[in-house]
Backbone as CSV, one residue per row, in Angstrom:
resi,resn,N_x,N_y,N_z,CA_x,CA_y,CA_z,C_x,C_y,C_z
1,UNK,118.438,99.514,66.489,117.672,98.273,66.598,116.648,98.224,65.470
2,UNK,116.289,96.905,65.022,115.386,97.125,63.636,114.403,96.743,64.193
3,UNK,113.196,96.429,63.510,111.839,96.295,63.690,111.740,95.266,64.087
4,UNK,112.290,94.131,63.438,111.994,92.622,63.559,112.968,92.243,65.310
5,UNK,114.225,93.157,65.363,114.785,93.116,66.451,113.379,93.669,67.955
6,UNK,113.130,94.677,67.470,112.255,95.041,68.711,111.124,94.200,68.853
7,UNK,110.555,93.636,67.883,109.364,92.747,67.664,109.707,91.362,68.707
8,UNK,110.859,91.085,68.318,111.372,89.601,69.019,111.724,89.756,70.699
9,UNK,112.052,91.111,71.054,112.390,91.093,72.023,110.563,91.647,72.944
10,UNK,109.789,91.705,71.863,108.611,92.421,72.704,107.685,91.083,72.711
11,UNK,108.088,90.132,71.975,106.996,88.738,71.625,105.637,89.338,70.662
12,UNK,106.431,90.270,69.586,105.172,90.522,68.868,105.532,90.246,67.638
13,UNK,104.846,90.826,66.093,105.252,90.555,65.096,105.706,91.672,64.607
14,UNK,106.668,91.595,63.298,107.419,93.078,62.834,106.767,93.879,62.487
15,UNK,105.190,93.614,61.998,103.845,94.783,61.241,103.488,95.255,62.604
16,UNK,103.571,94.443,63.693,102.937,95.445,65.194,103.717,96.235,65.194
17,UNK,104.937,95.864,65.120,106.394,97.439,65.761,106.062,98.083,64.734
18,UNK,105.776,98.134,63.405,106.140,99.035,61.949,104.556,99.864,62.626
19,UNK,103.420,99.391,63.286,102.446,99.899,63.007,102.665,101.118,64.565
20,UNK,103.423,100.402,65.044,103.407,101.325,66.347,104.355,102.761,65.812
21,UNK,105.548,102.541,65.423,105.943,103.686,64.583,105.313,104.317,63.625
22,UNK,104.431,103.913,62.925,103.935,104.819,62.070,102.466,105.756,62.421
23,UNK,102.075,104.661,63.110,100.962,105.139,64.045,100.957,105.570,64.930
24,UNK,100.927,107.343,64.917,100.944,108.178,66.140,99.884,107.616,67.712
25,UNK,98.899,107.347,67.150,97.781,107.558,67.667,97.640,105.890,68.603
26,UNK,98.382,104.557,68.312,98.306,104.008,68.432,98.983,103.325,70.041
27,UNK,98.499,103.294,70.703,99.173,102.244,71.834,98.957,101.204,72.204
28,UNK,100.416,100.342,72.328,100.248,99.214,72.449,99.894,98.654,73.976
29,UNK,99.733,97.660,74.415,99.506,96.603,75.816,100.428,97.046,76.254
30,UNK,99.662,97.350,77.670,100.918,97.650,78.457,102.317,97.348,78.951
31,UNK,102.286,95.222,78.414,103.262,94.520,78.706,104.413,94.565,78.154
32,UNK,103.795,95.075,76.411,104.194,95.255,75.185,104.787,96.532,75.474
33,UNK,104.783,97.696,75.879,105.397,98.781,76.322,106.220,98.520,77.053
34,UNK,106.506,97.905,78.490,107.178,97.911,79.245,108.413,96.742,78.744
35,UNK,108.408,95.993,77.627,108.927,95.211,77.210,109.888,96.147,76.276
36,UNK,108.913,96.980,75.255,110.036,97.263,74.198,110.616,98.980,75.325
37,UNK,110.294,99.341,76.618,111.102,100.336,77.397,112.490,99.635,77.872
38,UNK,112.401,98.148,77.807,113.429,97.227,78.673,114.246,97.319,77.438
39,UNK,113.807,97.045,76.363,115.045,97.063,75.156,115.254,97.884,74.073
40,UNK,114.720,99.287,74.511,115.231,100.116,74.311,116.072,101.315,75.048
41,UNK,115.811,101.111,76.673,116.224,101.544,77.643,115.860,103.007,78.032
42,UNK,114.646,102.976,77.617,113.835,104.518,77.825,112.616,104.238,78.274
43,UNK,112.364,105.606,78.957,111.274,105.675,79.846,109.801,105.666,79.057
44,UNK,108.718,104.995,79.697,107.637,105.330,78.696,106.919,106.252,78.664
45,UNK,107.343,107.243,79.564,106.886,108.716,79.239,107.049,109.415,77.767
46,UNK,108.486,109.339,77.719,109.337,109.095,76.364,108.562,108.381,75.184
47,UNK,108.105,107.231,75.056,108.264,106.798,74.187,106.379,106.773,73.666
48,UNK,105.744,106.459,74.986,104.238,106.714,74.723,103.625,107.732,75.660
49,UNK,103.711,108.987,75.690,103.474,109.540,76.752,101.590,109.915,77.067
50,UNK,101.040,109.834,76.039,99.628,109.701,76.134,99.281,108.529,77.112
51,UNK,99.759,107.450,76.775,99.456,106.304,77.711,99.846,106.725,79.122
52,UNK,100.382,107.507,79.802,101.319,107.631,80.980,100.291,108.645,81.384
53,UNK,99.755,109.682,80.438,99.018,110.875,80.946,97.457,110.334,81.419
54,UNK,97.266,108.998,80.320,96.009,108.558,80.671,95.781,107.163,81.796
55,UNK,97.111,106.997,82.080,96.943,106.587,83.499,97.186,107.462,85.101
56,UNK,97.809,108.784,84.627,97.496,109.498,85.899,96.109,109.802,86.214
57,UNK,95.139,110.335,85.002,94.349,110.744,85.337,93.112,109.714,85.107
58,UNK,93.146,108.402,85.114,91.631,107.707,85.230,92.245,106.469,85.956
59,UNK,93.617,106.321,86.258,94.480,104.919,87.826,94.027,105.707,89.084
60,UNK,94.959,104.487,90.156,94.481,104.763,91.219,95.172,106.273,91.714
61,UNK,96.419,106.471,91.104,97.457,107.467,91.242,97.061,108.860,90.397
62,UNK,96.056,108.840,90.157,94.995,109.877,89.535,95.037,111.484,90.525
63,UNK,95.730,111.289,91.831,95.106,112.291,92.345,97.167,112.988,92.582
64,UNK,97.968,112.599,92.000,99.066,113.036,91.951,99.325,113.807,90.720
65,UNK,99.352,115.419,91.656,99.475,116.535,89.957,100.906,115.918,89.358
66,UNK,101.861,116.422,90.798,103.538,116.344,90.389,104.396,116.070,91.744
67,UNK,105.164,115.606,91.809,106.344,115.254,92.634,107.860,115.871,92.749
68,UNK,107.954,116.658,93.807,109.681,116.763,93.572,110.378,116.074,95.025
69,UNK,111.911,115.694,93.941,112.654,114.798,95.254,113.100,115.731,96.272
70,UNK,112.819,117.291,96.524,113.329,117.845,97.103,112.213,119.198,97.470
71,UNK,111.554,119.210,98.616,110.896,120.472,98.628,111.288,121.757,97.994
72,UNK,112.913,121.719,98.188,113.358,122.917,98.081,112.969,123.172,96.045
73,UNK,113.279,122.181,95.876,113.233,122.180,94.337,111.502,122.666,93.706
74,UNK,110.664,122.963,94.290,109.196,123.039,94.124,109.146,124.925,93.887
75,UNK,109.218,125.490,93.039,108.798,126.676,92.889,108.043,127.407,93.847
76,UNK,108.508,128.586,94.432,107.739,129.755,95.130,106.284,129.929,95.031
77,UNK,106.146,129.976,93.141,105.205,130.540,93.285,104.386,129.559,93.390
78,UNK,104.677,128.258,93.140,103.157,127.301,93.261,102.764,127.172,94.780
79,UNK,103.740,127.589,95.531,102.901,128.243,97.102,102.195,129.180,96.640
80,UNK,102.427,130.146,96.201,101.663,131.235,96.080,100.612,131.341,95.336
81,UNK,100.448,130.692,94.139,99.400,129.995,93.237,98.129,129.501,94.234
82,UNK,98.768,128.408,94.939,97.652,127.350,96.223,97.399,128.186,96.985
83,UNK,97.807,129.264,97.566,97.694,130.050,98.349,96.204,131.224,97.866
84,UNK,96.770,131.610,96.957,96.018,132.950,96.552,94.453,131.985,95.877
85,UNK,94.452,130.780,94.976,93.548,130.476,94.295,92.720,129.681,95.987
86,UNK,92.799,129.743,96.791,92.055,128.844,98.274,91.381,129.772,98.385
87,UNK,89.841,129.140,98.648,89.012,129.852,98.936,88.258,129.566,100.428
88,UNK,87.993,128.459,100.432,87.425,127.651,101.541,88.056,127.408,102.578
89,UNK,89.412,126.653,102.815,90.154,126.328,103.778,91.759,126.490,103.188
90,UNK,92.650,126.741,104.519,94.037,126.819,104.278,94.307,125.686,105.351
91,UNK,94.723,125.171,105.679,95.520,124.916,106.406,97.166,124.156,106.333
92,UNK,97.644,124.615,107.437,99.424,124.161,107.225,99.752,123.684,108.807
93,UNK,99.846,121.948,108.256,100.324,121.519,109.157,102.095,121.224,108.937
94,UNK,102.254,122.102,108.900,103.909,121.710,108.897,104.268,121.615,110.180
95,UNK,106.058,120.995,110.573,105.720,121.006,112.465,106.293,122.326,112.781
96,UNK,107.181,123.275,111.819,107.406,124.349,112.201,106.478,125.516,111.639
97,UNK,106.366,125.376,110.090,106.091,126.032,109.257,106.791,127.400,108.931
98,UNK,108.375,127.473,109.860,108.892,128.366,109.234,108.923,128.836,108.104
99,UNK,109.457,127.939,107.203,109.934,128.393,105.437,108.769,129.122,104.935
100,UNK,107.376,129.271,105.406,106.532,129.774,104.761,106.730,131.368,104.929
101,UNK,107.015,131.938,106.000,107.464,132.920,106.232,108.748,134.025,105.807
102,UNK,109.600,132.854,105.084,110.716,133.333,104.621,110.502,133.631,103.234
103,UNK,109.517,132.534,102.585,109.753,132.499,100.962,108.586,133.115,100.943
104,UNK,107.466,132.957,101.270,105.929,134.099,101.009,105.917,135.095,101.043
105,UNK,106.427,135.699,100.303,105.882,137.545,100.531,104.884,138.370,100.960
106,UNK,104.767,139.090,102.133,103.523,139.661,102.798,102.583,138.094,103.262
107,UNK,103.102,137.316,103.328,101.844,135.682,104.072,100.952,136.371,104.822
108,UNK,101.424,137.245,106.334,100.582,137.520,106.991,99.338,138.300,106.513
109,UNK,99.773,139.244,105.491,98.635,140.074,104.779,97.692,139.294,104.016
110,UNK,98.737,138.513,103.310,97.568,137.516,102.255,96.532,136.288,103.098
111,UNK,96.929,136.051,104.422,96.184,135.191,105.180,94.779,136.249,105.646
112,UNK,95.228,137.470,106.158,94.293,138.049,106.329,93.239,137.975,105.719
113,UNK,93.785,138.933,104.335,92.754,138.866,103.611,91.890,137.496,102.891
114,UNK,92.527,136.371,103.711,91.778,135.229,102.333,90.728,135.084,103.993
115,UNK,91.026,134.977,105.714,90.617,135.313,106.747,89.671,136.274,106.457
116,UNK,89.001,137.237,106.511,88.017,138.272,106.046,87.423,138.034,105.026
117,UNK,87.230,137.184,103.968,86.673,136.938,102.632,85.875,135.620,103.045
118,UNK,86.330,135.297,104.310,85.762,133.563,104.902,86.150,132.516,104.597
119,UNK,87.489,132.819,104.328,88.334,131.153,104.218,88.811,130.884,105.906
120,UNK,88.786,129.956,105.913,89.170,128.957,107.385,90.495,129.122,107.162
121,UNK,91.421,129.522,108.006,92.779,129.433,108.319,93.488,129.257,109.372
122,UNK,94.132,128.209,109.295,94.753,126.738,110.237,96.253,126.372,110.387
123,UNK,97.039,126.601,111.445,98.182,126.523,111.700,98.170,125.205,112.378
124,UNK,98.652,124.136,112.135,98.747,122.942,113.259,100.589,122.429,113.517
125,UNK,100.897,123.169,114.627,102.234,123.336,114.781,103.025,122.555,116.059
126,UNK,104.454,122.292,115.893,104.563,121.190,116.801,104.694,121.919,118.529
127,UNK,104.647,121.446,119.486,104.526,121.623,120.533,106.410,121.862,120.617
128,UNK,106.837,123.085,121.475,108.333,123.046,121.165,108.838,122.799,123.043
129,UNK,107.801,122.734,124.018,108.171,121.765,124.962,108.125,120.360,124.603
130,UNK,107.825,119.771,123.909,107.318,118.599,123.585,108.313,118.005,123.753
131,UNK,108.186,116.320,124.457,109.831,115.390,124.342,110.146,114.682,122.712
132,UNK,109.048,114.993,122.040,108.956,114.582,120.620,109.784,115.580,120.157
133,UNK,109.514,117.215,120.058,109.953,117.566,119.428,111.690,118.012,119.850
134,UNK,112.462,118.167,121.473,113.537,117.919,121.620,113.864,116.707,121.272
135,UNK,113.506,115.314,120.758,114.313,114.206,120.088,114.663,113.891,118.455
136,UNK,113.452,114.745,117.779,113.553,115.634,116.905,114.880,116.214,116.887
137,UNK,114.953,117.425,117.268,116.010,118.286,117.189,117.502,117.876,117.771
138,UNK,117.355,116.568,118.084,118.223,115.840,118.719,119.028,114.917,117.100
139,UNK,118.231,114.565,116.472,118.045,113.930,115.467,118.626,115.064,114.474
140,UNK,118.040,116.189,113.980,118.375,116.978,112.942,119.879,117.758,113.338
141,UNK,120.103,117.836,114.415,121.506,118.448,115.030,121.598,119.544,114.104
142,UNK,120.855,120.590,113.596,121.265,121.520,112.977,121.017,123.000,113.986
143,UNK,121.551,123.920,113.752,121.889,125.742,114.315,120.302,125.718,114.547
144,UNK,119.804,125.882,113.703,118.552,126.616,113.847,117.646,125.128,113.992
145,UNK,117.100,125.286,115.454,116.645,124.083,116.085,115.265,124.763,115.101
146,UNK,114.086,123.329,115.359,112.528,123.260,115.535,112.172,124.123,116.777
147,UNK,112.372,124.419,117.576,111.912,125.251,118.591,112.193,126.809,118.422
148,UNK,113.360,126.977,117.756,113.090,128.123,117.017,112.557,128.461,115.771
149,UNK,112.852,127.244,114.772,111.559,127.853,113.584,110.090,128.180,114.078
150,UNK,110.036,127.145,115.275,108.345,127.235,115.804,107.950,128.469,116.232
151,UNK,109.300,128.934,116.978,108.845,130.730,118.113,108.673,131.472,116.560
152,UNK,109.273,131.217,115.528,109.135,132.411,114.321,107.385,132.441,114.207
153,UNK,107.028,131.341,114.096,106.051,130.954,113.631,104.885,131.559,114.843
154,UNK,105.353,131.287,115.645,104.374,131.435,117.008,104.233,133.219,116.985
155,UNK,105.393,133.469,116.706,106.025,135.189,116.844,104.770,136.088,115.465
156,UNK,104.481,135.225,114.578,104.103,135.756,113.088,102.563,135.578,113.483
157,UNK,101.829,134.243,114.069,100.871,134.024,114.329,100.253,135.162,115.483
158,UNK,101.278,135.318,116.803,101.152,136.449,117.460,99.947,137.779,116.531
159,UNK,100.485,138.189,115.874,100.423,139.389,115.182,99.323,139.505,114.483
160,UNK,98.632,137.944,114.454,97.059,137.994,113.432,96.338,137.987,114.308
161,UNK,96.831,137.437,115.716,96.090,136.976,117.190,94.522,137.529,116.907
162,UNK,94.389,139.219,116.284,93.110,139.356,116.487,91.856,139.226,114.953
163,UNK,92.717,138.643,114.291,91.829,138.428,112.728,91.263,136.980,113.204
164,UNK,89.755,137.217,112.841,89.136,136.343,113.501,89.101,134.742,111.230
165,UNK,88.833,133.932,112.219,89.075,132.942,111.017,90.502,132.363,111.145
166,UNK,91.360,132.873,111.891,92.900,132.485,111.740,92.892,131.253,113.039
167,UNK,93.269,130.654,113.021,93.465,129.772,114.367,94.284,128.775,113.990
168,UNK,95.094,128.516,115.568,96.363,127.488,115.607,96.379,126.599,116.805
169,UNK,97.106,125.708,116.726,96.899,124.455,117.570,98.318,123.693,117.846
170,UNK,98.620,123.353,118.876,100.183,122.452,118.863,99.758,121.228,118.777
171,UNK,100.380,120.083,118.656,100.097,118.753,117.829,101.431,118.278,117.843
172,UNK,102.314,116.877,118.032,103.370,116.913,117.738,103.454,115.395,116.767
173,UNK,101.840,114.896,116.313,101.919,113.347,115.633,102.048,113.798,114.179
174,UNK,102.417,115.174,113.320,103.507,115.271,112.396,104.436,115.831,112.182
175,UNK,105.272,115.287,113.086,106.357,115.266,113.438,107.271,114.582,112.013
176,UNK,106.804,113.833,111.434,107.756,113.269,110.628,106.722,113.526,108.961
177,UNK,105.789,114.472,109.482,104.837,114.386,107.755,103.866,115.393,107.971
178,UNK,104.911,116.610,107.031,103.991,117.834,106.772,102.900,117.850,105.548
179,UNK,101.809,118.163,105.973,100.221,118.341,105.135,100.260,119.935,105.081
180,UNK,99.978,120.309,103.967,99.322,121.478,103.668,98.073,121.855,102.473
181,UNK,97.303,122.037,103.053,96.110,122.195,102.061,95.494,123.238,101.486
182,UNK,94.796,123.123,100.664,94.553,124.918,99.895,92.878,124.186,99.006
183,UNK,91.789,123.923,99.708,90.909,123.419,99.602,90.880,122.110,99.076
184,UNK,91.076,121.659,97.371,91.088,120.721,96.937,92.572,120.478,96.826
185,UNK,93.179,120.891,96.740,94.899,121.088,96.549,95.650,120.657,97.749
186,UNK,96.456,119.754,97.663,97.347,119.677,99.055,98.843,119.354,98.465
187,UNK,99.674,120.125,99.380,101.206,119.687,99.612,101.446,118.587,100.656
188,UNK,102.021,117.318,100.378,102.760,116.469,101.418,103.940,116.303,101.457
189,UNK,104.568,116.344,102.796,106.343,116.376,102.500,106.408,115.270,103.974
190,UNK,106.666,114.165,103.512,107.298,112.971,103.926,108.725,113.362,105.153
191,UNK,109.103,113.221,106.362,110.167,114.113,106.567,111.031,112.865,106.584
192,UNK,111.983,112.641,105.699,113.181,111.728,106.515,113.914,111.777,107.578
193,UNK,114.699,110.570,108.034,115.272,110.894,109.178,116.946,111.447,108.627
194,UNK,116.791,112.171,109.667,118.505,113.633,109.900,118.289,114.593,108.340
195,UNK,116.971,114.658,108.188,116.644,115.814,107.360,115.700,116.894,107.833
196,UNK,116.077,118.000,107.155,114.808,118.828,107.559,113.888,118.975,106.550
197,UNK,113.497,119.773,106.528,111.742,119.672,105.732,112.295,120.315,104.418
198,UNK,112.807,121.309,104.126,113.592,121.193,102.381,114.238,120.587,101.731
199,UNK,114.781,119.334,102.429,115.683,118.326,102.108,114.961,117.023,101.919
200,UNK,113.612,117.077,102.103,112.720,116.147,101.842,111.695,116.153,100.780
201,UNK,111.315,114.629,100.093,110.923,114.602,99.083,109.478,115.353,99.182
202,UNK,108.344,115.863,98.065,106.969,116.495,98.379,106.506,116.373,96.999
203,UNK,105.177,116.235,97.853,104.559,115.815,96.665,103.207,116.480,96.520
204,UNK,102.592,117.144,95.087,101.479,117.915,94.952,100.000,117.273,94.859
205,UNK,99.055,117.045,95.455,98.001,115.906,95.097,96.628,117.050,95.072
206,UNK,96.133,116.832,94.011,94.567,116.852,94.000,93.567,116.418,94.133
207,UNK,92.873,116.705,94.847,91.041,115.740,95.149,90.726,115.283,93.883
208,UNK,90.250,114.227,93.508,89.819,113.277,92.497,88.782,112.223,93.234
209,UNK,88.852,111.735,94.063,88.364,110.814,94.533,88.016,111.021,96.258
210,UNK,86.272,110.558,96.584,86.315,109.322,97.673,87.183,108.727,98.702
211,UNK,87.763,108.920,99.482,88.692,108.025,100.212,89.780,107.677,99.318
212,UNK,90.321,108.783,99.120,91.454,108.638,97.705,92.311,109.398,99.168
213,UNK,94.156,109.368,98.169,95.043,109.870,99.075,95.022,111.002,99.642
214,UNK,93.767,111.934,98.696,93.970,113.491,99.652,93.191,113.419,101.139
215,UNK,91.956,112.473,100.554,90.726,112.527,101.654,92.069,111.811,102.865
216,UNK,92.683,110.878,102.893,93.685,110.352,103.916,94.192,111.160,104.617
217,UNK,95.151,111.875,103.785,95.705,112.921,104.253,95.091,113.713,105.060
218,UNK,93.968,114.001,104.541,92.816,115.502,105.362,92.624,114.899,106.544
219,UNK,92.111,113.653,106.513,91.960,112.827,108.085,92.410,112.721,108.927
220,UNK,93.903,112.858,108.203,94.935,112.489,109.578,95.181,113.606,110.093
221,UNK,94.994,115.184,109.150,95.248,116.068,109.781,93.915,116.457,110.749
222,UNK,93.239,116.463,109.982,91.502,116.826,111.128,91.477,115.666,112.566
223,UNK,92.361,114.512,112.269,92.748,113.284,113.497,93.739,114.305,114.442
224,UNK,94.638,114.813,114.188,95.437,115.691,115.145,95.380,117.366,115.513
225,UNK,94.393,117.554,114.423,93.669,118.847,114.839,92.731,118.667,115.969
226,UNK,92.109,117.650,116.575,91.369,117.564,117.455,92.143,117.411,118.678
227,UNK,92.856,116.628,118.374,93.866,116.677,119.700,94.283,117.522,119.911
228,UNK,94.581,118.588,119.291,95.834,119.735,119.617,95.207,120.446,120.990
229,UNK,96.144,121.518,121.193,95.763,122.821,122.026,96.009,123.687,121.494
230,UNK,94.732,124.832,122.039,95.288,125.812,121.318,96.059,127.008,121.608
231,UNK,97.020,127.334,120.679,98.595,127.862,121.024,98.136,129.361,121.475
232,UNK,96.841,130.160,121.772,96.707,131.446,122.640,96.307,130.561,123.856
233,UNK,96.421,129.831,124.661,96.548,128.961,125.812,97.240,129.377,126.161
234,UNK,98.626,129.452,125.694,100.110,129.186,125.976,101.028,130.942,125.828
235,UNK,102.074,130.766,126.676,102.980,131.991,126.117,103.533,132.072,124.437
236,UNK,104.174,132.898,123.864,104.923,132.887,123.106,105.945,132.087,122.895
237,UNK,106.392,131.226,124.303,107.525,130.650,124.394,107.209,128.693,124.172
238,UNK,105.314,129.218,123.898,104.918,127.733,123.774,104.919,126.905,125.159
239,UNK,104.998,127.704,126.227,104.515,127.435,127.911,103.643,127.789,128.160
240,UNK,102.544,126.398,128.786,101.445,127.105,129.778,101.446,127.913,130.007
């Protein structure tokens, strides 16, 4: 495509396109971008990516590090990263929070110790009498129900029972939207329906703002942390 071609299709003149190519430093209107992305058929990450970096971090979408379409697709260690760099508060409201147990190496040790140093650590897990969570598992039709990722979970929590700072709660209103936080840092994983929680999209967000999407998030979980009960109430089996 030539200059005067991209110019006509952007409603500008051929010295704007010549100046936008030659000029690193230069970005054009945003309309003017999204115009010459339509006819050139590339993304404007691609083509102006300063402009893209300087709307994550001063838009409203400012508080989104990164996104994957697939939990599973999210690296180990950036659990372990959020994990180890939390100082203040942990908490994981997932409704099972199995997978943390499988992919974390030593979790229970490293909770301890972040527990003894005076970080707050918070399990908010689904209730596995719950009629929510058998319609749930009604829904996911997979081997390894929610009522057994939960006993793993219940089984692992068991075992910190006496490290003081650790505490857990049943809750079953995220049921469809796991929060996990690591002070300013949070994981959200959206759950679709007839998926389970690695098969769903997640997304990494940082505090930036005021009543921005993390502060939301934190709300809704501190909204069903109050409700909960708490799971040394109950047997192992998650019964009165």
């Amino acid at each position: 495509m030539t200059e005067m071609q991209l110019a006509e299709a952007c409603g500008v003149d051929a010295k704007t396109v010549g100046r936008w190519i030659t000029e690193s430093n230069r970005v054009p209107h945003a309309r003017h971008r999204w115009a010459a992305c339509d006819a050139l058929g590339e993304e404007e990450a691609a083509l102006w990516p300063n402009a893209v970096r300087s709307a994550l971090t001063s838009g409203p979408d400012r508080e989104i590090v990164q996104v994957f379409p697939y939990r599973s697709a999210a690296p180990a260690s950036l659990w372990k990263s959020l994990v180890t760099k939390a100082q203040r508060e942990l908490v994981f409201a997932g409704y099972t929070n199995y997978f943390l147990w499988l992919e974390q190496a030593n979790l229970a040790a490293a909770l301890k110790r972040k527990a003894q140093s005076g970080c707050r650590v918070r399990f908010l897990v689904g209730d596995p009498s719950s009629p929510v969570t058998a319609a749930r598992e009604a829904e996911e039709g997979v081997p390894l129900t929610l009522s057994t990722r939960i006993a793993v979970t219940l089984s692992e929590l068991e075992k910190l029972r006496d490290v003081s700072g650790i505490e857990g709660r049943f809750e079953t209103g995220h049921v469809n939207l796991s929060v996990f936080r690591f002070d300013d840092e949070m994981i959200v994983t959206p759950i679709l329906a007839r998926r389970v929680g690695h098969d769903s999209p997640m997304m990494h967000l940082r505090r930036r703002q005021a009543d921005g999407m993390f502060d939301r998030f934190a709300d809704h979980v501190e909204e069903l942390w109050s409700r909960g009960r708490d799971i040394r109430e109950t047997g192992r089996d998650g019964q009165a």
